[in-house]
C-alpha positions as CSV (number, residue, x, y, z in Angstrom):
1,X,0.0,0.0,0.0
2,X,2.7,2.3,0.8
3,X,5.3,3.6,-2.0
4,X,7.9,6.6,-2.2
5,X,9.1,8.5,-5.1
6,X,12.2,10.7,-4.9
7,X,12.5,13.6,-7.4
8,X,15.3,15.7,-7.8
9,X,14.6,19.9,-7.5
10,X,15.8,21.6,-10.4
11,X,13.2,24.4,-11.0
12,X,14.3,27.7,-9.7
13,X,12.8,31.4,-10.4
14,X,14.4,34.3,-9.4
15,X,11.8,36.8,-9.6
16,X,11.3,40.6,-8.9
17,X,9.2,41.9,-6.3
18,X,6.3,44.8,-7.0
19,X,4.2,46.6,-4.7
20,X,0.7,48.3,-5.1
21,X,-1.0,50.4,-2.4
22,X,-3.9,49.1,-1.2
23,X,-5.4,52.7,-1.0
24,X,-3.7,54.5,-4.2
25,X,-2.9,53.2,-8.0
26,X,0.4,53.9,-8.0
27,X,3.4,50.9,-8.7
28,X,6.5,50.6,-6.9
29,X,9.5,47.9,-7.5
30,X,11.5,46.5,-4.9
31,X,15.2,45.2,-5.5
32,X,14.6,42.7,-3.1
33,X,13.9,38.8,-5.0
34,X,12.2,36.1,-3.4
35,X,13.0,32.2,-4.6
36,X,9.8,30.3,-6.1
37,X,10.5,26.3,-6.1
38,X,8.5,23.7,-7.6
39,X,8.9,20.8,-5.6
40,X,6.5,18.0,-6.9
41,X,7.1,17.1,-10.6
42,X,5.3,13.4,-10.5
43,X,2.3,13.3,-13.3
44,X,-0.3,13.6,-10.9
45,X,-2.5,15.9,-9.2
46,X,-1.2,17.5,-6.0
47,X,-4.2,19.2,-4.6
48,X,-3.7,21.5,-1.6
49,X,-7.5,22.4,-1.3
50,X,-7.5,25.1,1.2
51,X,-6.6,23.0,4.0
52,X,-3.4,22.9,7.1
53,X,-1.4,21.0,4.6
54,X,2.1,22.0,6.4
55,X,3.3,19.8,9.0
56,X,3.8,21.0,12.3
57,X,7.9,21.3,11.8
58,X,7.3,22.7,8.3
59,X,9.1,20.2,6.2
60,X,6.1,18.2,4.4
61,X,3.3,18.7,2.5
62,X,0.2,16.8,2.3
63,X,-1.9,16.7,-0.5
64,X,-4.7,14.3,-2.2
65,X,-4.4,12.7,-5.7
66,X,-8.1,14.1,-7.5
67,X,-8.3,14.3,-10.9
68,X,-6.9,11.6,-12.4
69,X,-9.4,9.5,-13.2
70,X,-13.0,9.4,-14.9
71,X,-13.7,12.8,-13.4
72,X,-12.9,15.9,-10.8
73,X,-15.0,14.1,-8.2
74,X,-13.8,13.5,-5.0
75,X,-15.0,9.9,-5.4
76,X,-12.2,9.3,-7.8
77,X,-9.6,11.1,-5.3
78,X,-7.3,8.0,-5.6
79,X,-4.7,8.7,-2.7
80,X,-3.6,11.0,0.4
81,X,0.2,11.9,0.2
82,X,2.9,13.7,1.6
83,X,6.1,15.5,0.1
84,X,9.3,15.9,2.1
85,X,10.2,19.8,0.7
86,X,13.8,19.8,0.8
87,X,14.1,16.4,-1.0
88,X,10.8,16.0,-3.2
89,X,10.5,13.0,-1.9
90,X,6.7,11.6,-1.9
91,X,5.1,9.1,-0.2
92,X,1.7,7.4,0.2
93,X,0.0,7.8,3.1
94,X,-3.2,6.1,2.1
95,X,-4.5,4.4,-0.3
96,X,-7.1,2.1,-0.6
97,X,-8.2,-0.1,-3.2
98,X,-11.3,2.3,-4.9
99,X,-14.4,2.1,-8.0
100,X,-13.7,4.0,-10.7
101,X,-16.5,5.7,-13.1
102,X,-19.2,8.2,-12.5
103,X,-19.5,7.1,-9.1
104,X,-16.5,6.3,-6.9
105,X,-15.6,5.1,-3.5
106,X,-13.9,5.4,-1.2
107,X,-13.6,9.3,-2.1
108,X,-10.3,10.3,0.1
109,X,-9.5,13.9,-0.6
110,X,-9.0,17.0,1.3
111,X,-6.4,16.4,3.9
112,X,-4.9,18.4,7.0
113,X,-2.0,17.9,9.0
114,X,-2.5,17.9,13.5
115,X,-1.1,21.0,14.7
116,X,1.6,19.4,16.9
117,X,1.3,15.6,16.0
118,X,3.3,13.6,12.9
119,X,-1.0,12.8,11.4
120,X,-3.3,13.6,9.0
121,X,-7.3,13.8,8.8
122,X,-8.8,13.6,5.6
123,X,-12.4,12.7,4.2
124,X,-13.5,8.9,4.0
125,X,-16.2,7.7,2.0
126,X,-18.0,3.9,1.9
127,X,-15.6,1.0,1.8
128,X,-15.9,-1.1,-1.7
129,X,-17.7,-4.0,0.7
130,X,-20.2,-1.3,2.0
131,X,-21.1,0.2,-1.8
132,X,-24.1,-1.9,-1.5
133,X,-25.4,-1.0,1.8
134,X,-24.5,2.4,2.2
135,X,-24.0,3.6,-2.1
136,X,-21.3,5.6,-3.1
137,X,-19.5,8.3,-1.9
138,X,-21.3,11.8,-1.7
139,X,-21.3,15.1,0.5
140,X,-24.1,13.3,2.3
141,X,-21.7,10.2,2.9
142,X,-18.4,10.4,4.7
143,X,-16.5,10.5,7.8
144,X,-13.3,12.1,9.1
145,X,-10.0,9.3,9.3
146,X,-7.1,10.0,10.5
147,X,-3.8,8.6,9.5
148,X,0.1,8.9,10.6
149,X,2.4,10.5,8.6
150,X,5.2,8.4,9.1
151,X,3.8,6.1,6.1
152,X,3.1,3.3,8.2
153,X,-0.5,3.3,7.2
154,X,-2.1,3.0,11.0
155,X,-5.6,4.4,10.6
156,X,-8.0,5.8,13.2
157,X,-11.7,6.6,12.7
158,X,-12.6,9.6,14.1
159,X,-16.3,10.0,14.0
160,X,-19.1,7.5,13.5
161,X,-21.4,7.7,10.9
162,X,-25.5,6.4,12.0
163,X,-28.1,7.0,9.1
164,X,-30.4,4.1,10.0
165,X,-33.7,5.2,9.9
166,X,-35.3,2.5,12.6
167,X,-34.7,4.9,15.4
168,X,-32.9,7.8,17.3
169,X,-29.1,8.6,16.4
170,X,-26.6,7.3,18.0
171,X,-25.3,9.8,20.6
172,X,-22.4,11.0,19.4
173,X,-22.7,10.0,15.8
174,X,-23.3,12.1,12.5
175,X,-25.8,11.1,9.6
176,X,-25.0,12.1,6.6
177,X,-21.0,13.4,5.9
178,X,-18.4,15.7,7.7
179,X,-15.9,17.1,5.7
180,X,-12.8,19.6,5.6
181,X,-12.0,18.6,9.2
182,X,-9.4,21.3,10.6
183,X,-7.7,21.0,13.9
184,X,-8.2,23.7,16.6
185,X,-4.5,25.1,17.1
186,X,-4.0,23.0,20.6
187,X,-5.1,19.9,18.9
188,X,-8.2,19.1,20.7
189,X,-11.3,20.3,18.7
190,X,-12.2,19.4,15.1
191,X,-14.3,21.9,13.1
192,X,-16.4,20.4,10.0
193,X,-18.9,21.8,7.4
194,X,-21.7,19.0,7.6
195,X,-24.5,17.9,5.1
196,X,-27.3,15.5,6.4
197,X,-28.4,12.4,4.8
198,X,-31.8,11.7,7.1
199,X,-33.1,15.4,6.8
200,X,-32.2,16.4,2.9
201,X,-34.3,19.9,3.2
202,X,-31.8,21.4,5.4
203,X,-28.7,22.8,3.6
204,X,-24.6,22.7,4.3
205,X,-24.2,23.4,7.9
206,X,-21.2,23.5,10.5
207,X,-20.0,21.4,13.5
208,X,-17.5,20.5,15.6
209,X,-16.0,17.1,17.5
210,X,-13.4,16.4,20.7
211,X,-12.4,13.5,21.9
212,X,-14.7,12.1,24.8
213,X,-15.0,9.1,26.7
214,X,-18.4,9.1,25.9
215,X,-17.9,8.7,21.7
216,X,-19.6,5.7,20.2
217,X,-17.5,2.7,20.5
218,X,-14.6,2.0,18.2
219,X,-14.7,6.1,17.2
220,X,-12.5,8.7,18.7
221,X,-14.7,11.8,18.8
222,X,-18.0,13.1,20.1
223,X,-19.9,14.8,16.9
224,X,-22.4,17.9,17.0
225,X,-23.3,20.8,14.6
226,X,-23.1,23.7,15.8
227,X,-26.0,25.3,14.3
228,X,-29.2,24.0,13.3
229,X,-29.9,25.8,9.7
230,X,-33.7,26.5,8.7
231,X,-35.4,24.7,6.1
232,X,-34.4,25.8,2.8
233,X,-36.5,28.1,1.7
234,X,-38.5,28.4,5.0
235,X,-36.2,31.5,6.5
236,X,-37.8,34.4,7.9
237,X,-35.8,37.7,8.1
238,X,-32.4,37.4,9.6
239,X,-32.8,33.4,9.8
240,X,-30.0,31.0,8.6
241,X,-30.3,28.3,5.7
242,X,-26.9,27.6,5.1
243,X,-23.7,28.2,7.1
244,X,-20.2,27.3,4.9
245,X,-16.6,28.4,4.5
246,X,-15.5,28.1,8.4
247,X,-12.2,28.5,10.1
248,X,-11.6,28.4,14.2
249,X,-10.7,31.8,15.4
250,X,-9.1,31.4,18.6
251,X,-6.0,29.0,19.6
252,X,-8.1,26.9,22.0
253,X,-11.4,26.4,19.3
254,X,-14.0,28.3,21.6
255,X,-14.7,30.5,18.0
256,X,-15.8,29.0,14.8
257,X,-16.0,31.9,12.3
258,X,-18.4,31.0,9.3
259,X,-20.8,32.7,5.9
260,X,-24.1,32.4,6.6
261,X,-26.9,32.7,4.0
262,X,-29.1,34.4,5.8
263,X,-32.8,36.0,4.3
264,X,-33.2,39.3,4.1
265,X,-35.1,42.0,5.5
266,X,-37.4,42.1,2.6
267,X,-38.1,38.2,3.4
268,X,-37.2,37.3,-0.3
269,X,-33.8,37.5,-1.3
270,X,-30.8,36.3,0.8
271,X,-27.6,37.8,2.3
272,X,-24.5,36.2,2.6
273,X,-22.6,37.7,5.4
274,X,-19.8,36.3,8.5
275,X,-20.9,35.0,11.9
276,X,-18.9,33.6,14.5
277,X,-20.2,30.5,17.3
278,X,-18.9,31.1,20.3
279,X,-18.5,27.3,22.2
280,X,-17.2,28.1,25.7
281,X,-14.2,25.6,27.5
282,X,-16.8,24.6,29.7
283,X,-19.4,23.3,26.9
284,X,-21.1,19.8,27.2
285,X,-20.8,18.6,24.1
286,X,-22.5,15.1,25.6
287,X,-26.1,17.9,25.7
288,X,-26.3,18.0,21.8
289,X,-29.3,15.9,20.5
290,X,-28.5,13.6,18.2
291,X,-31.9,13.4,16.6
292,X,-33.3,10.8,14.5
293,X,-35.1,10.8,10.8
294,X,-37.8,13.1,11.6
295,X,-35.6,15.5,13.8
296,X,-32.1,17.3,12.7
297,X,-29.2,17.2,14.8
298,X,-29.3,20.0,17.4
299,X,-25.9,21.5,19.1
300,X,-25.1,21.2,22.7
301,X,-26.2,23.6,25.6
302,X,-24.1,27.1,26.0
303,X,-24.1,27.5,22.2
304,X,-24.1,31.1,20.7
305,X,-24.2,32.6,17.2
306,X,-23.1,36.1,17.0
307,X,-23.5,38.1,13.5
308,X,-20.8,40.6,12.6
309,X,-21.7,41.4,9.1
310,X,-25.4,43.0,7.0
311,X,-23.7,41.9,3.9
312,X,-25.0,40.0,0.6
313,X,-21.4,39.4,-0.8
314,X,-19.2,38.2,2.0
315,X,-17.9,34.8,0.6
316,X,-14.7,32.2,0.7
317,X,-13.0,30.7,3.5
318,X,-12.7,33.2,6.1
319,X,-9.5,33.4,8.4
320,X,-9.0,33.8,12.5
321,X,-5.4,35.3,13.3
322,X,-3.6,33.5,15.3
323,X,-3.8,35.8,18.7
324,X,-8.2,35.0,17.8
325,X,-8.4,39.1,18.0
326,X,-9.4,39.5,14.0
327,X,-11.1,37.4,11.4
328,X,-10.2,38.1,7.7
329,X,-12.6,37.4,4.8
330,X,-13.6,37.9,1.5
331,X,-16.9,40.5,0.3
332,X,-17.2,43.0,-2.7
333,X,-16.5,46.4,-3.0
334,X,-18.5,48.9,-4.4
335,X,-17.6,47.7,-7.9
336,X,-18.2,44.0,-7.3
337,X,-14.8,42.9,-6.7
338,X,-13.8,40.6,-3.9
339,X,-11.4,42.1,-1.6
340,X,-9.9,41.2,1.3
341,X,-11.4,42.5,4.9
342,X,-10.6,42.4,8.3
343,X,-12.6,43.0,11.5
344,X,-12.4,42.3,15.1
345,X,-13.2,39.1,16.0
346,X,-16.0,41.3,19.0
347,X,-16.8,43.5,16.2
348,X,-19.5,43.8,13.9
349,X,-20.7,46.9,11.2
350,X,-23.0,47.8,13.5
351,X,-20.6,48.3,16.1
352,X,-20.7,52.2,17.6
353,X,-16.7,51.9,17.6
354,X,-15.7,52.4,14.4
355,X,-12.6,50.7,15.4
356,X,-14.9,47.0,16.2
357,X,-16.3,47.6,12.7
358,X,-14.8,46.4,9.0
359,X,-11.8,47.6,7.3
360,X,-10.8,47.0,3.4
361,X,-7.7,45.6,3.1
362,X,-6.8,45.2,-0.9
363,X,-8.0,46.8,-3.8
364,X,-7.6,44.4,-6.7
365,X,-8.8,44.9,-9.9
366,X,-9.9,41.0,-10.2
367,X,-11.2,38.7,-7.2
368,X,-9.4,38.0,-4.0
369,X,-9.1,34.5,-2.7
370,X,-7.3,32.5,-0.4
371,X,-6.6,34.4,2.4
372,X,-4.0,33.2,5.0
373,X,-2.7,35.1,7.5
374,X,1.0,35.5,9.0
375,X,1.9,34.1,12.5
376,X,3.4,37.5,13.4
377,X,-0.7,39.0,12.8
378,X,0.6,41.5,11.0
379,X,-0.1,40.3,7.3
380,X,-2.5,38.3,5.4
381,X,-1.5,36.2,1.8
382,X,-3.9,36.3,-0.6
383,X,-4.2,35.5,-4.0
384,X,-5.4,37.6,-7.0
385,X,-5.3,37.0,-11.1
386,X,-3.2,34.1,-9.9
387,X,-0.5,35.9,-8.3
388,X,0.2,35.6,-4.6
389,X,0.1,39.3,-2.6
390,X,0.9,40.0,0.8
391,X,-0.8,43.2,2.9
392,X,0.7,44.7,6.1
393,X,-2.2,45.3,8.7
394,X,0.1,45.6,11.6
395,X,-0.4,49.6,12.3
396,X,-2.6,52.3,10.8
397,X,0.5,54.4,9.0
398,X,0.9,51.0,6.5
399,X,-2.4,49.4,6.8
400,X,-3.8,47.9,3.5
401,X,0.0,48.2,1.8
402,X,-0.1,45.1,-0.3
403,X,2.9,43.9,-1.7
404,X,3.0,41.4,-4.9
405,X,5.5,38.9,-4.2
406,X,5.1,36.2,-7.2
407,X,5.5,37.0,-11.1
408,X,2.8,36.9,-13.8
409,X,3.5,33.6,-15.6
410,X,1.9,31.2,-13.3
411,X,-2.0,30.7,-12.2
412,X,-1.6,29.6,-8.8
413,X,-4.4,28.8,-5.9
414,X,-4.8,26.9,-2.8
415,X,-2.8,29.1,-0.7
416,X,-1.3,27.7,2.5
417,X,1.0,29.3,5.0
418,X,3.8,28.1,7.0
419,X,3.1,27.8,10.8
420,X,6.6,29.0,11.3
421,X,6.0,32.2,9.0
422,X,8.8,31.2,6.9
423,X,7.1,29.9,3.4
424,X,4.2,29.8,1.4
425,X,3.0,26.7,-0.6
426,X,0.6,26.8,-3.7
427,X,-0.5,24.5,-6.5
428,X,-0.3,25.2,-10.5
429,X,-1.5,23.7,-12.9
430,X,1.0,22.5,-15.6
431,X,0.6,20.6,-18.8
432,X,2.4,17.2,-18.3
433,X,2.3,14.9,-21.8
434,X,2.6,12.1,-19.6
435,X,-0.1,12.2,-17.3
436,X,-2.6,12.5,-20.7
437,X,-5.7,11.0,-20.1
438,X,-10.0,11.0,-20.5
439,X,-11.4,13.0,-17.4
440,X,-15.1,14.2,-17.5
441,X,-14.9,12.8,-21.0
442,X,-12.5,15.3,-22.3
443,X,-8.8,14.1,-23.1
444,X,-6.7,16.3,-20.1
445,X,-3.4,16.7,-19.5
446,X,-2.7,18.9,-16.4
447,X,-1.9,17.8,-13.4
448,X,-1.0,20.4,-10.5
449,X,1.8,20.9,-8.4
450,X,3.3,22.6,-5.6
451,X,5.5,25.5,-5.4
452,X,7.1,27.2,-2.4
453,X,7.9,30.5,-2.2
454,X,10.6,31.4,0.8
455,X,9.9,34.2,2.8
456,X,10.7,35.6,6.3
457,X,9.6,38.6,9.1
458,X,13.0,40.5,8.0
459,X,11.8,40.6,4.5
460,X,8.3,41.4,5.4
461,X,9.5,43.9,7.5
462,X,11.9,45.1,4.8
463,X,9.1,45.8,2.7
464,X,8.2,48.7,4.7
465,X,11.2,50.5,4.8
């Protein structure tokens, strides 16, 4: 099951460094180069996919292998991976034996390293011998697994999945399928969007799982949502249908930051603006209800959703730095371009401080994406037109000074940042003759890989000067 591949680097760019004023349209050029690396060159995909794909000591990658056959569909994901980055060295983590063709299981895709711990947790969908009793895999079907890094292939399930129908949930279990699990910094709480399989008239919502003693038996973790969406298309004013695109906040996961689709005031159209739950230390996750067909899942006791945004464009992944004090996320500007914004994490637009309420970071001329933020607070990464940018936020005197750091030759995405500070990762796609073959019934012959780009506080710092 387990296999290594070495590569040797040889792809170097030396490239020149621009900067652009988040509040003016004037160009400046630094003399200062930064180093982009490619570091995986094996005809395969190496998707990133938004995710903590750094490990903790910052010297491997891990990515899943999608897109390489039949179709883009997760189903088809073939393998999770991980690449050493001084070497290029890649190895399988996990990879089981799969169904190929419209349909696909298991599905094993979108992968995170533990914050402090040599593992991984990635999405798992039906085993080939349970195609027939549970179907194939689908957002509504799939748990969290978690694997070690160290190639050995030692799997632990992490939470149960109960869709029986002949009675109440399982405490502790999920229905239907969690999915872009992230670590709280400490380790000790996982955050999850979640889609339902018992009660399909409720849309995407969020949740979150620790380890208790109480978890069903041969699982690891306790599951609960964290919010209980309306029916879709039942909302009244101010109501949520659909809660997406979460990140924890805080070190300690007592903040999951999220977009919520939210009706209007007009009680027709909707409104697509950022929330945070608030989930206290002390929080029972044991008092969530785990329902049963005819009920949704409800979230424990001590649970508290606090809007920070009236806004019908905020979108993306949003961000928590990592003192918890700020969230940063994606919404238009008054020409319909996502920028980057950031906003106290006790703030709102509302807020009679104008310091508590929303400040525009960028100002692109094409759509933002990808935000990450620095471990020193005072930058967030994002990505626009392909090219990777990075914006000072650390005092008022440089705030919203965005820096280009990447050349105009690539398309890159999937952003991810070093928990040291020291790099940034990215995929790109790249046409590879080898890896030619029939996906979504097209003949395709990109595959993505990873680049690095080196970077430090001295330089950051340097840009300022």
């Amino acid at each position: 099951m387990n296999r290594s591949n070495t590569k040797t680097l040889s792809f170097l760019l030396a490239l020149g460094l621009c900067t652009i004023n988040s509040c003016k349209e004037d160009n400046k050029t630094s003399d200062t180069p930064l180093t982009e690396k490619q570091i995986t060159f094996t005809p395969k995909t190496h998707s990133l996919d938004n995710n903590d794909n750094f490990s903790p000591d910052g010297k491997y990658l891990c990515y899943d292998t999608r897109g390489m056959v039949f179709n883009t569909n997760l189903a088809n994901s073939k393998s999770i991976e991980k690449v050493e980055i001084a070497t290029g060295k890649e190895t399988v983590l996990w990879e089981p034996e799969s169904v190929s063709g419209e349909n696909g299981a298991p599905g094993v895709a979108a992968v995170s390293y533990h914050p402090t711990e040599n593992k991984v947790i990635f999405i798992h969908g039906p085993l080939l011998e349970e195609v027939d009793e549970r179907g194939y895999y689908d957002i509504r079907n799939r748990t969290g697994v978690i694997v070690s890094a160290d190639g050995s292939g030692v799997v632990t399930k992490v939470d149960m999945r109960d869709a029986s129908a002949d009675g109440p949930t399982i405490f502790g279990a999920q229905r239907g399928g969690t999915h872009r699990h992230e670590f709280s910094r400490d380790g000790k709480r996982i955050g999850f969007t979640y889609d339902d399989f018992l009660q399909q008239d409720y849309d995407r919502t969020i949740g979150y799982m620790e380890p208790h003693e109480n978890a069903p038996k041969g699982y690891t973790n306790y599951f609960t949502v964290l919010l209980k969406p309306v029916k879709k298309g039942s909302s009244k004013p101010g109501e949520i249908e659909k809660a997406y695109g979460d990140s924890w906040v805080d070190h300690k996961g007592t903040k999951r930051a999220f977009i919520g689709k939210v009706r209007a005031a007009n009680g027709v159209d909707y409104e697509t603006s950022l929330f945070v739950a608030e989930i206290p230390d002390t929080t029972d996750i044991t008092t969530a209800d785990s329902g049963d067909k005819d009920t949704y899942p409800l979230p424990p006791k001590g649970i508290k959703i606090r809007r920070l945004t009236h806004s019908t464009s905020d979108e993306g992944i949003v961000r928590g730095s990592y003192d918890g004090k700020r969230i940063a996320y994606l919404s238009n500007d008054k020409n319909g371009i996502q920028q980057v914004y950031v906003i106290p994490t006790d703030g709102s637009d509302t807020h009679e401080n104008i310091e508590k309420r929303p400040k525009k970071v960028t100002n692109y001329k094409s759509d933002a994406s990808n935000i990450r933020w620095h471990v020193s607070d005072d930058w967030v990464f994002s990505i626009s037109h392909g090219k990777v940018y990075a914006s000072t936020i650390g005092n008022l005197t440089d705030f919203g000074k965005t820096f280009l750091l990447t050349p105009e030759d690539l398309e890159r995405g999937n952003l991810v940042a070093a928990p040291k500070g020291d790099m940034l990762a990215y995929k790109v796609n790249l046409i590879d003759k080898n890896s030619e073959r029939v996906i979504d019934g097209a003949v395709q012959n990109e595959v993505a890989q990873i680049f690095i780009l080196e970077i430090n506080d001295d330089y950051l710092k340097g840009l300022l000067n």
